[in-house]
C-alpha beads as a LAMMPS data file, in Angstrom:
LAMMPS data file: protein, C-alpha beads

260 atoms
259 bonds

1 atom types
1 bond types

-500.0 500.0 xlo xhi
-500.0 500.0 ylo yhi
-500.0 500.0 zlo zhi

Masses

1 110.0

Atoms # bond

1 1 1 0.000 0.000 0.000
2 1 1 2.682 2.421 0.619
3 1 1 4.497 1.749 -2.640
4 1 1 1.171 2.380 -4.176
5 1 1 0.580 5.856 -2.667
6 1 1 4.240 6.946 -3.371
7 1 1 3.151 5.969 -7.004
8 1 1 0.192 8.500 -6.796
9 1 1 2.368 11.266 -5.236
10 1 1 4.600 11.387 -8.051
11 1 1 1.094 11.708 -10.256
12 1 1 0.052 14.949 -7.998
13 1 1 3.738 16.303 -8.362
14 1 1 3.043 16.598 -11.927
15 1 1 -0.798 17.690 -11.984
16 1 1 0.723 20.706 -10.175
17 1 1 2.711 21.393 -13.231
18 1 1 -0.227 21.508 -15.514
19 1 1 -2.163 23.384 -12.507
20 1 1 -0.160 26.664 -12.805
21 1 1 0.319 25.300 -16.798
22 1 1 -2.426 24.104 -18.435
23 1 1 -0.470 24.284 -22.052
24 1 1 2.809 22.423 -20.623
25 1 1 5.351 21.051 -23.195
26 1 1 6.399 17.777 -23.813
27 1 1 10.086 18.660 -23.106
28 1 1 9.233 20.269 -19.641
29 1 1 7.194 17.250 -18.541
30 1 1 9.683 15.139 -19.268
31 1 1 12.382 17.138 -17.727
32 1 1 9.910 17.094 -14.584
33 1 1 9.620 13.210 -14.721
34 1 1 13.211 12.944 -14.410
35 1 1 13.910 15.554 -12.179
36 1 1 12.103 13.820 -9.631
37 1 1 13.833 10.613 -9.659
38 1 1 11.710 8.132 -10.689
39 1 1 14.033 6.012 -12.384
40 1 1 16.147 5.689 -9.097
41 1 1 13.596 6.110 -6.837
42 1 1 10.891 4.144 -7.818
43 1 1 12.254 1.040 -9.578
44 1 1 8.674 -0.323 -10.133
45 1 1 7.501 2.235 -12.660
46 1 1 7.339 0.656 -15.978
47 1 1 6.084 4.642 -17.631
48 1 1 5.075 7.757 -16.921
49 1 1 2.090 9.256 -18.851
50 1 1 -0.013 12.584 -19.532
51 1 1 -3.153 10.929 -20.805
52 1 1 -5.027 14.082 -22.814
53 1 1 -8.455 14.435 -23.458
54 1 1 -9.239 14.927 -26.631
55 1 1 -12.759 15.718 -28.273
56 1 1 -14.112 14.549 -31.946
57 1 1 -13.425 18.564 -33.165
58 1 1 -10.074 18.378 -31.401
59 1 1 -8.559 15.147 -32.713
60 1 1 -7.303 16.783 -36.337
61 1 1 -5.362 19.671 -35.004
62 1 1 -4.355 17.633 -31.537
63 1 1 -3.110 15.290 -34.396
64 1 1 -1.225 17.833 -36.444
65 1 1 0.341 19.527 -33.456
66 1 1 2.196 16.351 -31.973
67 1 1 3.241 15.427 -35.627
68 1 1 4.954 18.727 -35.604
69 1 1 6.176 18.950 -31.970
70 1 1 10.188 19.129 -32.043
71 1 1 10.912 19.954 -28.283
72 1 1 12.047 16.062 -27.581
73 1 1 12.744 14.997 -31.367
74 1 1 13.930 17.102 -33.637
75 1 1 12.175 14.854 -36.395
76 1 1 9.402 15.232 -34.939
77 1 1 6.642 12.460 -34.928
78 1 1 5.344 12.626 -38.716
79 1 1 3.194 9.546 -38.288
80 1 1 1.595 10.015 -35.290
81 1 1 -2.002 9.608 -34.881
82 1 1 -4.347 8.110 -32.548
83 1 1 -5.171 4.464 -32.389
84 1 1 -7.264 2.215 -33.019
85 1 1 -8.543 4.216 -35.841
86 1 1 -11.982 5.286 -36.087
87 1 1 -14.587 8.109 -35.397
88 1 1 -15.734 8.435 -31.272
89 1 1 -16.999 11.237 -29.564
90 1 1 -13.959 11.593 -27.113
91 1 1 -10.575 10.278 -27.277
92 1 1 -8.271 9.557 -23.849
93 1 1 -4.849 9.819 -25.649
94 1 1 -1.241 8.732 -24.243
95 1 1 -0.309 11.937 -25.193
96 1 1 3.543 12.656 -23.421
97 1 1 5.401 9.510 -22.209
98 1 1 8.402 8.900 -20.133
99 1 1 10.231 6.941 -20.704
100 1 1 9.202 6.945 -25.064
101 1 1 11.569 4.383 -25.749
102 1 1 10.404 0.854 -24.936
103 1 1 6.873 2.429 -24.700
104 1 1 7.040 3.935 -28.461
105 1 1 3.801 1.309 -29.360
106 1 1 1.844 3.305 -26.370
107 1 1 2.013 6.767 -27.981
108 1 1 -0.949 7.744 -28.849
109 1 1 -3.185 5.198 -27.510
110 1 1 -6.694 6.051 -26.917
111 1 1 -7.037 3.451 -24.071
112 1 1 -10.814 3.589 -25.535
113 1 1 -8.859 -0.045 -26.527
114 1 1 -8.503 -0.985 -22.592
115 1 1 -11.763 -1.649 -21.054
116 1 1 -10.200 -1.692 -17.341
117 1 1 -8.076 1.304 -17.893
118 1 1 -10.910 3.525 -19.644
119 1 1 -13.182 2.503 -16.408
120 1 1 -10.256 4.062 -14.475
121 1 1 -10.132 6.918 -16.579
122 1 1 -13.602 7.988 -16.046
123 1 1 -14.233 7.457 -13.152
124 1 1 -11.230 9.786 -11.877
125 1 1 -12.697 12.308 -14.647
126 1 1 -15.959 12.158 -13.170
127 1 1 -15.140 12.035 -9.130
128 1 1 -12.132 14.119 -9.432
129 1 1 -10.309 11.821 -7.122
130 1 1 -6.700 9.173 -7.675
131 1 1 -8.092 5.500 -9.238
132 1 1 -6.014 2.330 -9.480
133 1 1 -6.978 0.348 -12.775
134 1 1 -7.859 -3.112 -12.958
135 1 1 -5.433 -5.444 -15.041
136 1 1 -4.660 -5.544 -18.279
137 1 1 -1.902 -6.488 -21.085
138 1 1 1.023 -3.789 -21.469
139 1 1 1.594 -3.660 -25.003
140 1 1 5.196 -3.209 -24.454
141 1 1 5.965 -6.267 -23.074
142 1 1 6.109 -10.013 -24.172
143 1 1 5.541 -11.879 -21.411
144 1 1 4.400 -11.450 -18.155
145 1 1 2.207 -8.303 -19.168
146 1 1 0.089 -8.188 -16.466
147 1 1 -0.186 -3.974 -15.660
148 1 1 -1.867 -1.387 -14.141
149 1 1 -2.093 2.159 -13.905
150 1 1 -2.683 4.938 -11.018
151 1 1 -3.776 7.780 -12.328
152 1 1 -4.646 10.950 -11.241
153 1 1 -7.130 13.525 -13.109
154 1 1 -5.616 16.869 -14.614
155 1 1 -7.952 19.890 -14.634
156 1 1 -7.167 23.378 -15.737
157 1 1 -9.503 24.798 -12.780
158 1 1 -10.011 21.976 -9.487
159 1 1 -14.397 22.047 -8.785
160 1 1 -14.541 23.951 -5.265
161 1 1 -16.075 21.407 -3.243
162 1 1 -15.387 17.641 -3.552
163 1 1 -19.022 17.256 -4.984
164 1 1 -18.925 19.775 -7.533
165 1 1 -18.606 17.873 -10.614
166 1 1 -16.410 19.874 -13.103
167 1 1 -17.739 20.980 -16.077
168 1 1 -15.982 18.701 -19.214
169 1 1 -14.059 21.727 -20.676
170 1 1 -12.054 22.043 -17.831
171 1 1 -10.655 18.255 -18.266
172 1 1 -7.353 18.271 -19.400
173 1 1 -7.357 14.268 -18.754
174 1 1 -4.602 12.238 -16.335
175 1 1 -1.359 11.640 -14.999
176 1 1 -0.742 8.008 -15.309
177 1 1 1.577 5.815 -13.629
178 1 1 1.983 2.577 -14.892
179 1 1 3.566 -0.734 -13.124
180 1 1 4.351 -4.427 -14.912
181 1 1 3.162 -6.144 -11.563
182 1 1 5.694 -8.597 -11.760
183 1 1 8.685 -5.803 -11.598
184 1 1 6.723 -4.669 -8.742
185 1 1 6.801 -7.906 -6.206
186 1 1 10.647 -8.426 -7.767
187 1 1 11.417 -5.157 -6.905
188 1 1 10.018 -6.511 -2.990
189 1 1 11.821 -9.795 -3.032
190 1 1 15.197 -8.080 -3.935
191 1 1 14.398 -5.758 -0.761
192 1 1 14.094 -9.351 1.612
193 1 1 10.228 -8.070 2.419
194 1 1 8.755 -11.215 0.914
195 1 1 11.589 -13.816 2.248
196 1 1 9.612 -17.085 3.476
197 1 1 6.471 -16.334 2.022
198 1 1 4.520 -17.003 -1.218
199 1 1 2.313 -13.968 -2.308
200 1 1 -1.076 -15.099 -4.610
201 1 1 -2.618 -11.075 -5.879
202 1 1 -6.148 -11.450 -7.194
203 1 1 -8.194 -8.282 -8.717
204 1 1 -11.486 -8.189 -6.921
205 1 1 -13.006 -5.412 -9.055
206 1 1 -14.099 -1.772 -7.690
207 1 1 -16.972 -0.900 -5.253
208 1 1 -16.909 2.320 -8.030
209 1 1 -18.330 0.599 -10.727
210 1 1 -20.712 -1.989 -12.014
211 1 1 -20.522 -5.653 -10.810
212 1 1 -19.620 -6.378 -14.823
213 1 1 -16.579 -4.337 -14.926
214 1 1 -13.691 -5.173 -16.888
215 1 1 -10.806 -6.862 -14.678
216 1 1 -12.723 -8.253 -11.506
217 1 1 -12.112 -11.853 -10.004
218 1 1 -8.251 -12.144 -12.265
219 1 1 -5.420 -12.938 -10.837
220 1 1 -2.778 -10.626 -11.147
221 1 1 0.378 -12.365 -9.713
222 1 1 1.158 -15.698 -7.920
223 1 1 4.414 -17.166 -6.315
224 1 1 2.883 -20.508 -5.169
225 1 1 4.019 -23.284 -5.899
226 1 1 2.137 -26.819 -6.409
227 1 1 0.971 -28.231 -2.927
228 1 1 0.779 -24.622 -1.121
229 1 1 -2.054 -23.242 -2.879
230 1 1 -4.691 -24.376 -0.014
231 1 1 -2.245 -23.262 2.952
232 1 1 -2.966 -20.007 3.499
233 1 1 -1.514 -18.648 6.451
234 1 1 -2.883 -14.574 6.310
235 1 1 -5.234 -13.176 3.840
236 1 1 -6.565 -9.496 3.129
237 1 1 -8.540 -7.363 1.155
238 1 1 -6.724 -4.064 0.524
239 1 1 -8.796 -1.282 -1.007
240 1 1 -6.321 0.915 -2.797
241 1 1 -7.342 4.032 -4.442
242 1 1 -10.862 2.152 -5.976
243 1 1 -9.691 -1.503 -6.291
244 1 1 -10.163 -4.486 -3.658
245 1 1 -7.283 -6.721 -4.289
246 1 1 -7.372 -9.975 -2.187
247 1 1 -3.819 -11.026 -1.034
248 1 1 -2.806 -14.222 0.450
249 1 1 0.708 -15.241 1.979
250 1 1 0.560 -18.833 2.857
251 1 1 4.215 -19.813 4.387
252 1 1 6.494 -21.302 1.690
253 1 1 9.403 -22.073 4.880
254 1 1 9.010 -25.642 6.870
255 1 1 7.732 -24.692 10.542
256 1 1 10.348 -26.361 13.126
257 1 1 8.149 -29.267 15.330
258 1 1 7.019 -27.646 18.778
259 1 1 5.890 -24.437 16.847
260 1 1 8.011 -21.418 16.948

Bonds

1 1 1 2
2 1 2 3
3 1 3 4
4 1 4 5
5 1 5 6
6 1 6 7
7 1 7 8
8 1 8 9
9 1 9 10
10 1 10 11
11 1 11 12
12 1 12 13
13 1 13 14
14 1 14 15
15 1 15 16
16 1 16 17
17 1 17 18
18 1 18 19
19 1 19 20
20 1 20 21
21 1 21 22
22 1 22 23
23 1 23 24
24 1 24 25
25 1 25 26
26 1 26 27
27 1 27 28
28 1 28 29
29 1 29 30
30 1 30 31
31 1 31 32
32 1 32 33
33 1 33 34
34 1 34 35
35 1 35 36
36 1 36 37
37 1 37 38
38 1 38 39
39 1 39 40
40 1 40 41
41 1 41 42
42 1 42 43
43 1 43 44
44 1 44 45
45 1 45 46
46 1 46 47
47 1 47 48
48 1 48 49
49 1 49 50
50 1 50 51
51 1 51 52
52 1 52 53
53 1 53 54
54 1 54 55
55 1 55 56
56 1 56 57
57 1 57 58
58 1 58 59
59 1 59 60
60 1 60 61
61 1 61 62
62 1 62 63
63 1 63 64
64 1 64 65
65 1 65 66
66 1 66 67
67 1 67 68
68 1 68 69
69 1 69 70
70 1 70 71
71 1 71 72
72 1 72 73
73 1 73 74
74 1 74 75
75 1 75 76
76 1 76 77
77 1 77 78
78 1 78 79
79 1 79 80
80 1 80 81
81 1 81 82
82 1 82 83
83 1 83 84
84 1 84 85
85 1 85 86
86 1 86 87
87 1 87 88
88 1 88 89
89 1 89 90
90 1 90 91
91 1 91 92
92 1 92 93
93 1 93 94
94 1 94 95
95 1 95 96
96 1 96 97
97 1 97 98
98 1 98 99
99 1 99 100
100 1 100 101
101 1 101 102
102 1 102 103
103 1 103 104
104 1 104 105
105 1 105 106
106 1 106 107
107 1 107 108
108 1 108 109
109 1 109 110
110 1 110 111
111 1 111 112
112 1 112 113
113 1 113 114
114 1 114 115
115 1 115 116
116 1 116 117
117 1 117 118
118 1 118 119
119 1 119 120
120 1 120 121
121 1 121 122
122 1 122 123
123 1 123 124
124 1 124 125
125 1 125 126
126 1 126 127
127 1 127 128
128 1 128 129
129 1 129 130
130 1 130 131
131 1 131 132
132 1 132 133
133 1 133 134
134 1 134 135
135 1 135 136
136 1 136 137
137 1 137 138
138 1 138 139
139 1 139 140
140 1 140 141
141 1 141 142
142 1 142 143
143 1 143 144
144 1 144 145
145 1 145 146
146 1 146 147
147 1 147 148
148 1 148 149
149 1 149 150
150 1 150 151
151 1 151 152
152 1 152 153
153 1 153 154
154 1 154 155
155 1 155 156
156 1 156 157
157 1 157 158
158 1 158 159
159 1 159 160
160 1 160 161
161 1 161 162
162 1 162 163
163 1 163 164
164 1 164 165
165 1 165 166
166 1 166 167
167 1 167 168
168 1 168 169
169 1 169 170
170 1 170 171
171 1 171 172
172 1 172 173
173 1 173 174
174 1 174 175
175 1 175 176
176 1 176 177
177 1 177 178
178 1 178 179
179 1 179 180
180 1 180 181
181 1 181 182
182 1 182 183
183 1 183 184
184 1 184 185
185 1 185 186
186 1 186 187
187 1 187 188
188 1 188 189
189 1 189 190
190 1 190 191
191 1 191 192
192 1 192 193
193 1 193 194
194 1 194 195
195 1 195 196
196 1 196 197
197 1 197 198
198 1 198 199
199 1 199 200
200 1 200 201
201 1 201 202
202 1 202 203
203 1 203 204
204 1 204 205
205 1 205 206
206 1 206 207
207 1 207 208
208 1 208 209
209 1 209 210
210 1 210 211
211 1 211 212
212 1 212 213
213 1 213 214
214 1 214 215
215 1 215 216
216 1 216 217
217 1 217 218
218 1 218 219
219 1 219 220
220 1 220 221
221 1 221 222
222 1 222 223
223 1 223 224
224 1 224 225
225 1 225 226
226 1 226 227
227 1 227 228
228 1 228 229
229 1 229 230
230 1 230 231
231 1 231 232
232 1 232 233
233 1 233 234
234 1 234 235
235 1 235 236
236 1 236 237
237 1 237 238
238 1 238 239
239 1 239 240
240 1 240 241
241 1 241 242
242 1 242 243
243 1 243 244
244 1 244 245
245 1 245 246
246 1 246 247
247 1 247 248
248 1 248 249
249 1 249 250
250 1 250 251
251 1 251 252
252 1 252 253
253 1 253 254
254 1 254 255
255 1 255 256
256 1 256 257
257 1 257 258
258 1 258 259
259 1 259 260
C-alpha cells in the first residue's frame, strides 16, 4: 500500500505542473519526470504518462500539433495519430510519455482499446479523485504483461467542493503511472520483504463501478508453488485508491516441530 501511494504522489507532483500550466510542453514534462527521480527512486515504474483528453473537433489539429512537436525529437513524430482508428466522440490519448523508448507502441493510444483502464479513466474524470486500474496487457511487453495504472485527473480549474462535478471543458485528462506487476513484487523480493512467504494477488473489481466491470475476479500475480495453494496462512482485502485486491501469503518455509 505504501508503494502504491508513493506511485500516486509522483502523479500529484506533476498535476501541479499543468495546474499553474495548463499548455505544458512535452520537453518540460519530461524534464519534470526525471527531475524527480523516478528512475532511481521508484524502480517499479514501468512509464510515466499525460493521458489528454481529446474531443471529436479536437482530434485533427491535436493530431497535427504532436506530428509537428520538435521539443524532444527534432524529427518530430510525422506519423503520429491516434489508435485504433476510427470516429468516437472523445478520445483519452497517451499523449507525453516517459520513458518513449520501450513504450514507443503506447504513444498515442486512446485506451478507448482498454476496457479496465478507460473505467479508471472515467471514473477519476468524473469524481475528481486518484483510481487504481484493474489489469490488463502492457503492449510493451512479451511476457508477463500483467499492468496497471494509477492515475490521477488533470484539470485546468479543481471544482470547489469535492461534490462539484467539473464541467468537461475544464478536463485536461490524467497523470498516469503505470507498473508491470511482476517488476513490482521483484522489486520486494530483492528488498528481503517477501523472504519465506509465497504472495497469490487477485483483482477483486471496484466498489466504483458496475458488478460487470472489466478486470474483476483475475489474478494478477502468484508465487505458489504446487501443494501450497490451499495453505494459506494470512489473507486481506486491501482497497487501494478504488480496487479491492485480495492477497494471500501462505508460508512457503518448513515450521520447526514444537511451533516457533
Amino acid at each position: 500500500q505504501n508503494r502504491i501511494h508513493a506511485y500516486v504522489e509522483i502523479a500529484y507532483g506533476l498535476r501541479s505542473l499543468f495546474m499553474v500550466q495548463p499548455g505544458l510542453g512535452r520537453r518540460e514534462f519530461s524534464e519534470a519526470v526525471s527531475q524527480l527521480g523516478v528512475d532511481q527512486r521508484y524502480p517499479g515504474v514501468k512509464n510515466v504518462a499525460f493521458t489528454r483528453y481529446v474531443r471529436a473537433e479536437q482530434r485533427a489539429a491535436f493530431e497535427q500539433r504532436v506530428r509537428a512537436d520538435r521539443s524532444l525529437d527534432p524529427r518530430g513524430y510525422p506519423d503520429f495519430a491516434i489508435r485504433p482508428p476510427g470516429d468516437r466522440d472523445e478520445y483519452f490519448v497517451a499523449d507525453y510519455l516517459w520513458p518513449l523508448r520501450g513504450s514507443e507502441s503506447v504513444h498515442g493510444l486512446d485506451i478507448s482499446a482498454q476496457p479496465a483502464n478507460l473505467a479508471s479513466m472515467r471514473y477519476a474524470r468524473d469524481s475528481g479523485q486518484p483510481v487504481a486500474s484493474g489489469p490488463f496487457d502492457l503492449l510493451q511487453e512479451v511476457s508477463e504483461r500483467t499492468g496497471f495504472v494509477v492515475r490521477v485527473p488533470v484539470f485546468s480549474a479543481l471544482p470547489t467542493a469535492p461534490s462539484q462535478t467539473p464541467e468537461p471543458a475544464s478536463f485536461l485528462g490524467s497523470v498516469a503511472v503505470t507498473m508491470r506487476v511482476l517488476d513490482l513484487f521483484q522489486n520486494l523480493e530483492r528488498e528481503g520483504m517477501l523472504r519465506g512467504m509465497g504472495v497469490a494477488w487477485t483483482d477483486e473489481g471496484s466498489p466504483l463501478s458496475s458488478p460487470s466491470a472489466a478486470g474483476a475476479g483475475l489474478p494478477m500475480y502468484s508465487s505458489l508453488k504446487p501443494g501450497i495453494t490451499d495453505r494459506r496462512e494470512f489473507s486481506q482485502v486491501l482497497r487501494v485508491y478504488g480496487r479491492d485486491w485480495q492477497m494471500d501469503f501462505p508460508s512457503v518455509e518448513p515450521r520447526r516441530a514444537g511451533g516457533l
